[in-house]
N, C-alpha and C positions, 0 to 999 in steps of 0.2 A: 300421580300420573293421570292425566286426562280421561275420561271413560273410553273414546274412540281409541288411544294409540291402544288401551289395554285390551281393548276387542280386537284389533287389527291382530296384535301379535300372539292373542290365543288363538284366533283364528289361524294362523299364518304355523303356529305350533300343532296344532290338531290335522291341521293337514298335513305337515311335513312327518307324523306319525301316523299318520293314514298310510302315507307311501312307504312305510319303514323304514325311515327316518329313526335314528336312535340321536335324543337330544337330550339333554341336561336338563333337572327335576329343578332345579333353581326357578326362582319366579323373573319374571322380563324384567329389565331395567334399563331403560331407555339412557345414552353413554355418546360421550365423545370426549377419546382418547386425544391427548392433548401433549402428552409425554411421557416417554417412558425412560425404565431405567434412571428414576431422577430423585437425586437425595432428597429428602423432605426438609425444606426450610424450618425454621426458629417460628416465624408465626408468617399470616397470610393475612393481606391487607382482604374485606370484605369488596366482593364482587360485585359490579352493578349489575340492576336488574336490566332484562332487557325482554323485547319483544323479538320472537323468531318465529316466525310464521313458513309453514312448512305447506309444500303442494305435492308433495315427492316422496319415495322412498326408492333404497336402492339395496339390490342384492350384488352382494363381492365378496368376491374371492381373495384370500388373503393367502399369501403363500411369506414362510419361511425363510431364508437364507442365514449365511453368515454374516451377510452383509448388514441383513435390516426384514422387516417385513418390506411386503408390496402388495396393492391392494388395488386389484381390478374389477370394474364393473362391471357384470353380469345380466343385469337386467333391470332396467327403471320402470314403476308404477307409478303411476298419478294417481292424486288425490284429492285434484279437485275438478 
């Protein structure tokens, strides 16, 4: 993990327990969900590599149903 995104999200963690925030002892890990509920294939072809260059971040709210999740955005920071 990059040194900035790990600052950002101790940072981003320290605060949200400042305001008592009760959050999970787990260490960050920077993720995108891509599917769920999905049997695990036999074997996985190697992924290319790529550049993703990032100016953003976004806080959302994810809400529940029977239907499915749904995931609203809350609030966007820049970063650069």
């Amino acid at each position: 993990m990059p040194a900035p995104l790990a600052a950002l999200a101790g940072g981003r963690h320290a605060a949200l327990k400042d305001h008592g925030f009760v959050l999970e002892d787990r260490p960050f890990a920077a993720h995108i969900t891509l599917l769920r509920k999905a049997k695990a294939p036999k074997a996985l072809s190697p992924l290319p590599k790529l550049d993703w260059p990032v100016n953003e971040f976004l806080l959302v709210r994810s809400r529940t149903s029977p239907k499915g999740s749904t995931y609203e955005p809350v609030e966007r920071f820049p970063l650069l």
